[in-house]
C-alpha positions as CSV (number, residue, x, y, z in Angstrom):
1,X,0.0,0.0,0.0
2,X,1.2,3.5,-1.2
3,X,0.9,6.6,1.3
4,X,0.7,10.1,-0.8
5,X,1.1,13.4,0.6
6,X,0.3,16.7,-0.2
7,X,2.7,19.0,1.2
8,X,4.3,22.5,0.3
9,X,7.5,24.4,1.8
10,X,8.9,27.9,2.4
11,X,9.7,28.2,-1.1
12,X,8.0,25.3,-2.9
13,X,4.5,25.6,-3.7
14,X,2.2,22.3,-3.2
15,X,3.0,19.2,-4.6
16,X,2.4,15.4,-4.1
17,X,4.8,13.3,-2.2
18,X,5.3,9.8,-1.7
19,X,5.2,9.5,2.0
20,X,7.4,7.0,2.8
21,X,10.9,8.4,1.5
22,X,9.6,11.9,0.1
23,X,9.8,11.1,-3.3
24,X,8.1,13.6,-5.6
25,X,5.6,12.7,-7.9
26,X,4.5,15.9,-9.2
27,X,6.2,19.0,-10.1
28,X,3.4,21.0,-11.5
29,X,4.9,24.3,-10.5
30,X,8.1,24.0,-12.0
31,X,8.4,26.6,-14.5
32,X,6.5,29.2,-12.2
33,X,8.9,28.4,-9.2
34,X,12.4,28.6,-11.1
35,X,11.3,31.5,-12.8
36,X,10.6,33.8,-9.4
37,X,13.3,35.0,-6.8
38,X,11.5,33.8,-3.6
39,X,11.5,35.9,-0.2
40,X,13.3,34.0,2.6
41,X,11.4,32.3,5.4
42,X,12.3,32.2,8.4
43,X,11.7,31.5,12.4
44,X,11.3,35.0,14.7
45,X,11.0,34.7,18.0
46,X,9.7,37.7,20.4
47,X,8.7,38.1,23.7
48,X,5.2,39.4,24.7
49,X,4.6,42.1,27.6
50,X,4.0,39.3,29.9
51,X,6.9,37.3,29.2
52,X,5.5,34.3,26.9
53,X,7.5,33.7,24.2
54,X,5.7,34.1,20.7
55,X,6.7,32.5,17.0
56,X,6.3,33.9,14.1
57,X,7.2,33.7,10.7
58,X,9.5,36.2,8.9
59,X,9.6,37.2,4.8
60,X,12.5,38.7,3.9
61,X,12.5,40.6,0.2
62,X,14.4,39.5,-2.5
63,X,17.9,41.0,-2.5
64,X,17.3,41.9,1.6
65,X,20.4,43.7,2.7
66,X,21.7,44.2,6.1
67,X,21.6,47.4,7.7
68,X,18.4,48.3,5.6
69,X,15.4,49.3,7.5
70,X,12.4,48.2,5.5
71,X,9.0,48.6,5.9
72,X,6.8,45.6,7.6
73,X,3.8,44.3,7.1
74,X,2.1,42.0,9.6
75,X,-0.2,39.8,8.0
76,X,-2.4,37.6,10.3
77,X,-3.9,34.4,10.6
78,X,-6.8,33.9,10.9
79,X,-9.0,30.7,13.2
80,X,-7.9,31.8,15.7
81,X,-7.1,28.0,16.2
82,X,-4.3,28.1,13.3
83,X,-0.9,28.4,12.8
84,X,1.6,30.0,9.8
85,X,4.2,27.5,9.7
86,X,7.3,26.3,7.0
87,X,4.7,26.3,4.2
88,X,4.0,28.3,0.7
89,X,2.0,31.3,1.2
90,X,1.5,33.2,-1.8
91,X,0.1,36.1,0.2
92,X,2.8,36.4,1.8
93,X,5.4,35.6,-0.8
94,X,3.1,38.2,-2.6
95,X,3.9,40.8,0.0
96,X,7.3,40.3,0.4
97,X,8.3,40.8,-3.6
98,X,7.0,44.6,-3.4
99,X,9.8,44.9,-0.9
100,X,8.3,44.4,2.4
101,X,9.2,42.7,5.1
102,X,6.4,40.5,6.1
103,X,5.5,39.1,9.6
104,X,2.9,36.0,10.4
105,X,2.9,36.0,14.4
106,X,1.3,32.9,15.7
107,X,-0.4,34.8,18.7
108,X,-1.9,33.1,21.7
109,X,-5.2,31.4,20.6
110,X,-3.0,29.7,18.0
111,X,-2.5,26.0,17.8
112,X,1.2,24.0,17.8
113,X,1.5,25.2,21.4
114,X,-1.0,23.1,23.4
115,X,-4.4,23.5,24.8
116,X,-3.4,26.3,27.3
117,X,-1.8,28.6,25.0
118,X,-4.7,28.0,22.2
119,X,-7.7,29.1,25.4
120,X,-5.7,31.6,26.7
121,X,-8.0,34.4,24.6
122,X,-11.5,32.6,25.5
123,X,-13.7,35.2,25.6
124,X,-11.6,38.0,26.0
125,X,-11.2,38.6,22.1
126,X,-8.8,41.4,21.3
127,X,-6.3,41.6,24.7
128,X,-3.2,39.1,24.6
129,X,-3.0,38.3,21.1
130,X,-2.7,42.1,20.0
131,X,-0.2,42.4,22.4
132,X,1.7,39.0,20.8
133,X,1.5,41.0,17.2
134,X,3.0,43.9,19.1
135,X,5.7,41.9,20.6
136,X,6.9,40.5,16.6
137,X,6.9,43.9,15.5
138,X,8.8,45.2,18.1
139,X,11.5,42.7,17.5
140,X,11.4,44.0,14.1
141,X,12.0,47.1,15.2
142,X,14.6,46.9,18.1
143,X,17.0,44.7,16.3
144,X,17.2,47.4,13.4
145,X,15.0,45.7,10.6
146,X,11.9,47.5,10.5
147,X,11.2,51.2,10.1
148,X,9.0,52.3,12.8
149,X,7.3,55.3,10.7
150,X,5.8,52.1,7.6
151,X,4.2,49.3,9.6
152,X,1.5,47.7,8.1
153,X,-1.0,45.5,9.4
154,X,-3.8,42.8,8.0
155,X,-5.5,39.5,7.1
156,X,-8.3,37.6,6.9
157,X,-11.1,36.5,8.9
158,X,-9.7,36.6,12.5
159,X,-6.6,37.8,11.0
160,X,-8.9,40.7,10.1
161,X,-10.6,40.9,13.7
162,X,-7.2,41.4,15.0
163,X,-6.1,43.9,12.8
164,X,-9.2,45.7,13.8
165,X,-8.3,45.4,17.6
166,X,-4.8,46.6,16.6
167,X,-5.7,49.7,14.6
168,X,-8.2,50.6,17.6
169,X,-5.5,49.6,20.4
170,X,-2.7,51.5,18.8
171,X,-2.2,54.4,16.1
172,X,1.3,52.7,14.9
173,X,0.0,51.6,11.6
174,X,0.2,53.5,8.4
175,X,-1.7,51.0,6.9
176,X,-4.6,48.4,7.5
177,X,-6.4,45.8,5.1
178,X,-9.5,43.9,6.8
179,X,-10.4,40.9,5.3
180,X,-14.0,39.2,6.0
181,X,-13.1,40.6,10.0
182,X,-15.8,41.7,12.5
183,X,-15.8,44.3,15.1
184,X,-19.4,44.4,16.6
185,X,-20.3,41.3,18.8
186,X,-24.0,42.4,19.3
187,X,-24.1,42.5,15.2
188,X,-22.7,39.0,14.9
189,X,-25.6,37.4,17.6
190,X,-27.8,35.5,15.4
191,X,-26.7,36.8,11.8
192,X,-23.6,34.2,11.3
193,X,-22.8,30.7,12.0
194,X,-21.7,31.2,15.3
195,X,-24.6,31.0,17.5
196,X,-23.6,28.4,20.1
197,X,-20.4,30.0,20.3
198,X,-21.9,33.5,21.0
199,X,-23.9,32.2,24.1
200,X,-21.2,29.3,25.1
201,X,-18.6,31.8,25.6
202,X,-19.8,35.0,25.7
203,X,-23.3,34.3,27.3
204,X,-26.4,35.9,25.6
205,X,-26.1,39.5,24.9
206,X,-28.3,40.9,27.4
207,X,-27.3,39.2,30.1
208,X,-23.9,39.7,28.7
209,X,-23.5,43.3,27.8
210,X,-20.6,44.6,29.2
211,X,-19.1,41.6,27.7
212,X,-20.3,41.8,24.7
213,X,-19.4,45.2,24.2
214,X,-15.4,44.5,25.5
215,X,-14.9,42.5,23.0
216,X,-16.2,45.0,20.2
217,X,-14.5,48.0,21.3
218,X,-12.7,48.5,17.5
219,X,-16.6,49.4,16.8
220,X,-17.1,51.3,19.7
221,X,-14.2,52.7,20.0
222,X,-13.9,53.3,16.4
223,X,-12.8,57.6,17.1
224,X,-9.2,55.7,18.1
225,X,-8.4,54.8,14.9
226,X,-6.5,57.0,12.6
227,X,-5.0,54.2,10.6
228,X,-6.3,54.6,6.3
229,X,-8.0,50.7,6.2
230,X,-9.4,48.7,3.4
231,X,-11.5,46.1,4.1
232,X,-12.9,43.5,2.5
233,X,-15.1,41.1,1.8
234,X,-17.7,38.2,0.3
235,X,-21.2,39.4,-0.4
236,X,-22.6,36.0,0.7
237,X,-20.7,35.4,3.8
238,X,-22.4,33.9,6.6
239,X,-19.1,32.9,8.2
240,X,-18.6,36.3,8.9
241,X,-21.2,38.6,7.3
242,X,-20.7,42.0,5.2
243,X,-22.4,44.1,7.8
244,X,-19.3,43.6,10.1
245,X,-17.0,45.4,7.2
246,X,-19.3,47.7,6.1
247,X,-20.1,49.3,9.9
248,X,-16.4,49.5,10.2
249,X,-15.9,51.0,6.9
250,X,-18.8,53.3,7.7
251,X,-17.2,54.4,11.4
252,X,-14.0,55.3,9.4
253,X,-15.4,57.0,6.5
254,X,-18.0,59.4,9.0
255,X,-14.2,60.3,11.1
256,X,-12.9,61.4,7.4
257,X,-10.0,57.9,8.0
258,X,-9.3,56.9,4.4
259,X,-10.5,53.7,4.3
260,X,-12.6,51.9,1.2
261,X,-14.9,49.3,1.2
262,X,-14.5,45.6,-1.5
263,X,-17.5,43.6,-2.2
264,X,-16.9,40.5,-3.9
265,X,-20.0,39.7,-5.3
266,X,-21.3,36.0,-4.7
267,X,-18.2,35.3,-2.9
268,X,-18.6,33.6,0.4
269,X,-15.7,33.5,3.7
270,X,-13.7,32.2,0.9
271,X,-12.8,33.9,-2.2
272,X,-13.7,30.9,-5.1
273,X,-13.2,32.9,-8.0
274,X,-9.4,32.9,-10.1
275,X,-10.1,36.8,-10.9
276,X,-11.2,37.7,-7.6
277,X,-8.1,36.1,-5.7
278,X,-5.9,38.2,-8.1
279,X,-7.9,41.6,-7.4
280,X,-7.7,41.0,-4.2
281,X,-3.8,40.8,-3.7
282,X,-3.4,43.5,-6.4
283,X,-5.4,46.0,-4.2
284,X,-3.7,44.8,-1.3
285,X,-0.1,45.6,-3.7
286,X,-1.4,49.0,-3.9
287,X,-3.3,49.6,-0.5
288,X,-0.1,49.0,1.2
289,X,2.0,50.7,-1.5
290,X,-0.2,53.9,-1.3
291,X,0.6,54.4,2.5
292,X,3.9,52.2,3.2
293,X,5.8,52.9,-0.3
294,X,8.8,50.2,-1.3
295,X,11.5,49.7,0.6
296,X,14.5,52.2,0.5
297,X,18.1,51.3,0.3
């Protein structure tokens, strides 16, 4: 009996292996792989302000050269049970080519690091993972990579709640892209998939108020943020549904932040369509571009 895998790396998109010695037996990719000059990939490690120690994963451009300080891009999970790990990510790699340097921090609520680290954000959304992204970015900084004044932040999904909670928690960013996020928890009660998680570990919203309203303080806290933010997402989400990005874009645009607002139409959590996976990253290209500019040398 054959085992088959299907397994990617840093700088080798997916292919299929034979599992017992690793054997390829595909190389669909070939021509597109050798024909590209990949970012590096590698480990970063950073400590948060309470002293737990935080992964992350770490782009560096093509031609990166030492001594260079180059702007940064955080781009986030999302789950938040997931993990970036040693694996292709075209985002990323994406990123990275327009000259950034690009962070994935696996912040607590991630998995790889047991069931403690993975509950440590149960319902209190928004607190120590914000402060793990922090703690990559200031390793970024410290150590003389990053240039303070073009930090970027986004993602999808939960990577997109937390770059809301990071835009409303700190003005650092010159740039934000919100994918498919959400930032109201009363607007989420009973309009997405998540019902039994609402009321299992938040409680029910008006027995649950204050609660409820913690965790959405990016929405009601929305005069914090000064940070120009695109979000983003499926008409037909009911993962996380449009009204979360457009009441964010709406807070923004009524404070004058520049921000715009991307409706794929009959898109779901999921982009699904080839032409709407390439608008997307080109208006993330030239979101960040417009705000963080290329690296300089």
């Amino acid at each position: 009996m054959q085992f088959l895998a299907v397994a990617s790396f840093a700088q080798r998109p997916a292919e299929i292996y034979r599992a017992t010695d690793g054997f390829a037996l595909s190389d669909h990719n070939q021509a597109f792989r050798d024909s590209i000059e990949w970012a590096t990939v590698e480990g970063l490690d950073s400590v948060s302000k309470d002293g737990t120690a935080i992964g992350s994963m770490l782009l560096k451009p093509p031609g990166f050269k030492e001594g260079v300080k180059y702007p940064v891009i955080a781009y986030i999970h999302g789950g938040p049970v997931g993990q970036d790990r040693f694996e292709f990510d075209s985002t990323a790699q994406a990123l990275a080519a327009q000259g950034y340097l690009v962070v994935n921090p696996n912040y607590r609520g991630s998995n790889g690091k047991g069931r403690e680290f993975s509950r440590a954000i149960y319902a209190d959304w928004g607190n120590l993972e914000i402060q793990d992204i922090h703690s990559a970015i200031d390793k970024l900084v410290a150590d003389g990579l990053a240039d303070p004044e073009r930090l970027g932040i986004g993602g999808w999904s939960y990577g997109g709640m937390n770059t809301n909670y990071a835009i409303a928690t700190d003005t650092r960013f010159a740039a934000a892209a919100s994918g498919a996020g959400s930032s109201n928890a009363f607007a989420g009660y009973g309009t997405d998939q998540y019902i039994s998680l609402w009321e299992s570990e938040l409680g029910l919203p008006w027995e649950s108020t204050e609660l409820y309203a913690k965790v959405s303080y990016p929405f009601f806290h929305a005069d914090r943020i000064k940070t120009p933010t695109l979000f983003m997402c499926g008409e037909k989400d009911f993962n996380v549904p449009l009204i979360n990005s457009e009441q964010m874009y709406q807070a923004l645009r009524s404070q004058n932040v520049p921000t715009k607002l991307i409706i794929y139409p009959g898109q779901f959590h999921g982009l699904s369509k080839p032409s709407y996976n390439q608008d997307r990253l080109e208006r993330l290209i030239g979101w960040y571009g417009q705000y963080l500019g290329a690296s300089s040398e």
